[in-house]
Structures are given as C-alpha cells and as structure tokens.
N, C-alpha and C positions, 0 to 999 in steps of 0.2 A: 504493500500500500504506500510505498516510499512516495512522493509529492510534494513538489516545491508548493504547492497549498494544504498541503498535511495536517497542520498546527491549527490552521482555520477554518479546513472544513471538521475536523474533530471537535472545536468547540459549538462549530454550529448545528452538528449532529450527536451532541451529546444526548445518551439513553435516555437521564433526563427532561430534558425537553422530547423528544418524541412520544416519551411515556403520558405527560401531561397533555401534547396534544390530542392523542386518542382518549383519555378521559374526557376532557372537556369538550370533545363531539359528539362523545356517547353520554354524558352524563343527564341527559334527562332522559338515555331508556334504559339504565342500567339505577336508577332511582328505586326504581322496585316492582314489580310485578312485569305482566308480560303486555307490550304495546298494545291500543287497539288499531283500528284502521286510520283512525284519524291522524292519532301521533303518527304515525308511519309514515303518510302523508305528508306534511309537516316536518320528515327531515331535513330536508332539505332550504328549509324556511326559516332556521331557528337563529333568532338574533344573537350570537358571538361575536361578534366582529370587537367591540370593546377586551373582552380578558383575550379573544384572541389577538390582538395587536401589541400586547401585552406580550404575551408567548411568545410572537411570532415574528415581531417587524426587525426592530432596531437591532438586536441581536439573532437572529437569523436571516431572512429573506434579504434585508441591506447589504448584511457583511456577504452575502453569496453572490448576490448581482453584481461583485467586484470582480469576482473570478469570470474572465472570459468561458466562454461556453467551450470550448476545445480543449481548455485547458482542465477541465471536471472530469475526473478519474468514474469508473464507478462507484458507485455509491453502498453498494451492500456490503464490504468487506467493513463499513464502518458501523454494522448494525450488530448486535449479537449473532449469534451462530443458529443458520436455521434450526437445527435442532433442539434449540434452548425454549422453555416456555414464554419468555419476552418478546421473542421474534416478532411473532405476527403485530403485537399493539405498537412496537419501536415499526416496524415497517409499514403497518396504518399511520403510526403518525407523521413517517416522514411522506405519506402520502399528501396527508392532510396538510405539509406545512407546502410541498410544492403545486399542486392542484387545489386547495381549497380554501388555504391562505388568500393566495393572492385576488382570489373572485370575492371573497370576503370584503378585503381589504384595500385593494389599489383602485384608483377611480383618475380618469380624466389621462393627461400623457401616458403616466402609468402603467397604462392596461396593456400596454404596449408587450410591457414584462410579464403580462398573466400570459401571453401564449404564444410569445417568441422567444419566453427565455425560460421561465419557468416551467411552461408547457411540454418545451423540448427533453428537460428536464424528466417530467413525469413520466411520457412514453420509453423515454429510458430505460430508466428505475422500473418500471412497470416488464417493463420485456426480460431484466434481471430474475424478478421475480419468476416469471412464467418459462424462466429456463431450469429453476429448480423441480426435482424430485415431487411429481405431483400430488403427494402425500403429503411435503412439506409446505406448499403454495399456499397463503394464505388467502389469495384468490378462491379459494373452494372452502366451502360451509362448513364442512366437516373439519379440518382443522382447526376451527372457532368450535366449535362441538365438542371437540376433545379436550378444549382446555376449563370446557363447564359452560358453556354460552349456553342459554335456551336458542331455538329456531329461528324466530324472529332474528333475535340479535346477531346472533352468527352469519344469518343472511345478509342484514344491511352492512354488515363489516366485508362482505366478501363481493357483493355485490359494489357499493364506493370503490374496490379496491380496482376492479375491475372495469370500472367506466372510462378508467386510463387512456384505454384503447378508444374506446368511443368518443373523446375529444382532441384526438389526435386528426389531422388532417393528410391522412394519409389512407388510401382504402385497402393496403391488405391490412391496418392494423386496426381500421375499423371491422372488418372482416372476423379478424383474428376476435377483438373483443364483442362483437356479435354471437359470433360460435360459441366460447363461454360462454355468454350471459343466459343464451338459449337452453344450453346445457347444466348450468350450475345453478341460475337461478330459476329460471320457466319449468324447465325441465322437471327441476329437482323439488321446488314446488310443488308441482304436479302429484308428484310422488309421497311426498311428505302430507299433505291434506288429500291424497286419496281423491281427487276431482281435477276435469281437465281445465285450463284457462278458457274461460267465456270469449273471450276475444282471441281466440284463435279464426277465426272464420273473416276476421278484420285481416289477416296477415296481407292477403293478393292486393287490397285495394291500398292499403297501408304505403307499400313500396313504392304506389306511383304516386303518391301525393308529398310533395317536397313542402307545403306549406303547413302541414300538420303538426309537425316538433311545439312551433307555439302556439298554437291554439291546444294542444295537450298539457303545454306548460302552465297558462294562465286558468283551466280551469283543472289542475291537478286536485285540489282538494274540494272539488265540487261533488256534494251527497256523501262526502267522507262519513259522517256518522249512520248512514247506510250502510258499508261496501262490510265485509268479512273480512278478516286478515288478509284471508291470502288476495282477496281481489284487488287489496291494498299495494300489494308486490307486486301483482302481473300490471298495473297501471305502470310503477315504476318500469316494469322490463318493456312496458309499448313505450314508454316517452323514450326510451335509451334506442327500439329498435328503428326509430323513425328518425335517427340521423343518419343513416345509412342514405336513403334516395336524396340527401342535400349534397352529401360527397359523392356521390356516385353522378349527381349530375353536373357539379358545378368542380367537383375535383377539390373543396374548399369550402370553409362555412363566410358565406358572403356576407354575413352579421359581425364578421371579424374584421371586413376589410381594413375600415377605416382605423379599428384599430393596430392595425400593423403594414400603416401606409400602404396599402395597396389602391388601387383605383378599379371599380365597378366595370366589369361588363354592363353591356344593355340587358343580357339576359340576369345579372346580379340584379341591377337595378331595378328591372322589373319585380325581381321575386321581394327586394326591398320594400318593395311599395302596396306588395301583394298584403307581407306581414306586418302593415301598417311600421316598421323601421323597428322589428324587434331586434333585441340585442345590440343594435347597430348603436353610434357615437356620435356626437355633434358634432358637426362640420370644423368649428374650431379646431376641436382637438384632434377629429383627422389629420386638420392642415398643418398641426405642427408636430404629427408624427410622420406626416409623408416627409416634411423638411430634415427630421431627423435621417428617415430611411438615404433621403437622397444624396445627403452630405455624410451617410457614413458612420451615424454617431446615435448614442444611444444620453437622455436626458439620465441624470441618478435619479437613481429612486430619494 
C-alpha cells in the first residue's frame, strides 16, 4: 500500500470514521424494531446532511479532493480484512462518504465533485468490492445476515451498496449493477416473502420510457402507508431499474450535464424539458463549471 498519499488517505479512511458513517445512515432503522413500508421509503429522504458535514466534509471529502484522481491507489487495502466482522459497515461507510456525502452535501460549483471526482471514485471502490469472494461481498444480503441484520436491514445495506453501478455513467457497469440488483434484491425478495413483485408485468414498457426515473422519484413515497414491506423494496428496485433506458439512450444522464460542463444535445435538451429540468443546474452555475472544464481546472471545494 506504499503511496506518496499514504499518511492522508489513512487519516481520511480511518475505521473510525467509516464506522460512524454507517451508523448515522442506519441509525433510524436500527433504532429498534423492524421498518414498515413507509420508513423504507423515506430512506433515502432522511435529513443528515448537518452531523453528516460534520463527519464528513473538512476532514474527509476536502482533504481527498486534493489528491489528483490518478494518483488514488485502491482503496480496500485500507479497510479491514474482508474477512473480519467490520468489513462490510467500514466499506458501507466508505461508501457513504464517497457516493452519498457528497449529494448530501455539495451544492452549486461543487456538484461538479459529486460525479467527476467522487463518483469516479465510487465505481471504483464499488468494482473492488465485486471482485471479492462472493461470500465475502457485502453487496449481497446474506453477508449482513450473518452478522445479525434482520431482512429488511441487511437488504437496504446491500442494496445502497450496490447502486454504485447504477450511477455510474457507463452501461456495462450499469448492466453489471442491474444484474445484481435483479438478482440480490428483486430476486431474492421474491424469495424471502414467498410472493412475486406486482410490477413485474411493468418490466417491457418500463425500458422504453427514459422519462420515468422522475416521475418514480417525486412520487416515491406516495400511498406508503398502504404498500407491505416488500412492495416497499420492489419500488426501490423499479426506480434503480429505470436508469438503464437514460444510458442506454443518451450514453449519459443529461441531468448531469450542466453539472460537469458539458453542453446538451437537442435530443438532451428535449428530454430536459420533457422532465420539467429535473436534476438539472442553473445556468449560472453551468457556466462556471463549463469555464472550469475548458480552462482545465477544477474550483476547491
């Protein structure tokens, strides 16, 4: 693990902090009892961003955006040893500190770093993982299972860890993290409640519609206190499968352009307009991340 950035990415990966950041993203469903539909829901919703900037900024994600991206060794030799009990919550949380940090956290230039630097980052680390002993992955349920997780929980940890792939702008690794999800979560869902997903019968029409992702998004927790658990996780696994037809047709999520200086096709543009400018960035702050891009240089965090 020798590295002329040795000293500083050790402190910024210390056990430590990654331990804390998997607590404080499970900490209201490991509070006590088992999720209903609603919380489940509602993961992805939950206001941290205050103890997480805490956690996370000035001593981590800062001091890391100083190291060139070429220059970032991998990353798991700094986490305990898969086979230790630690593992999986040290490597959830250094999930969380590079995928979920900075969507928390960074806003305006900034965002720049959610998915040109720290992004590149996750798919990484995310591919490390899934070159390990399938047994060891903490990718898959059952490894959260054996360390005492009820279903639920072991799901959403295995599930997050896995969406890696699915925010990567690249389609075999969309591909790749599609196949898990189907298999690990859908799947195995399936299996575990004994009943098939209701929305299997959605799959055919699902793929050809690229404007779905947010309109799935904004009404995620609609009728929540209706759904059952598990219908609760097969919504999650549709909003995750319906990034697939945005890469596959644009090769790129077009709601990122403006954050990472790019300029819109017509056919972006349209589908911009289609989703009323979800995801997407004010013009401003486009224009002074393309001036970045073009001159070469990267604003600090």
């Amino acid at each position: 693990m020798a590295n002329s950035h040795d000293v500083l990415l050790s402190s910024i990966l210390q056990p430590s902090r990654l331990l804390a950041l998997h607590a404080l993203y499970f900490s209201w469903a490991d509070s006590g009892g088992l999720p209903d539909a609603a919380s489940l829901l509602r993961f992805f919703s939950n206001d941290i961003a205050a103890p997480l900037f805490d956690i996370a900024f000035a001593s981590a994600l800062k001091p890391l955006s100083t190291i060139p991206l070429i220059e970032i060794p991998p990353l798991l030799p700094y986490l305990a040893s898969p086979t230790e009990p630690d593992f999986p919550a040290q490597a959830l949380g250094l999930h969380i500190l590079l995928d979920q940090a900075p969507r928390f956290l960074l806003r305006g230039i900034d965002e720049r770093w959610t998915f040109g630097f720290f992004g590149v980052l996750t798919l990484r680390f995310a591919q490390e993982l899934a070159a390990l002993p399938v047994a060891l992955q903490p990718q898959r349920v059952q490894r959260w299972r054996d360390l005492g997780h009820g279903y639920e929980h072991a799901w959403l940890r295995a599930f997050l860890l896995s969406t890696a792939f699915v925010h990567a702008e690249e389609l075999s690794a969309q591909r790749f993290g599609q196949a898990m999800i189907e298999e690990e979560c859908r799947r195995g869902a399936e299996t575990h409640y004994g009943v098939a997903d209701p929305t299997r019968p959605l799959d055919e029409a699902d793929t050809k519609d690229v404007t779905l992702f947010p309109k799935l998004v904004l009404s995620v927790e609609d009728g929540a206190e209706d759904l059952r658990k598990e219908e609760a996780l097969w919504r999650m696994c549709r909003i995750v499968r319906v990034h697939e037809p945005i890469i596959t047709a644009f090769g790129r999520y077009p709601y990122r352009n403006g954050k990472m200086g790019r300029k819109n096709t017509e056919e972006e543009s349209d589908y911009l307009k289609k989703t009323n400018g979800f995801g997407d960035c004010d013009p401003e702050t486009a224009r002074k991340i393309r001036e970045d891009v073009e001159a070469g240089r990267w604003t600090p965090l």
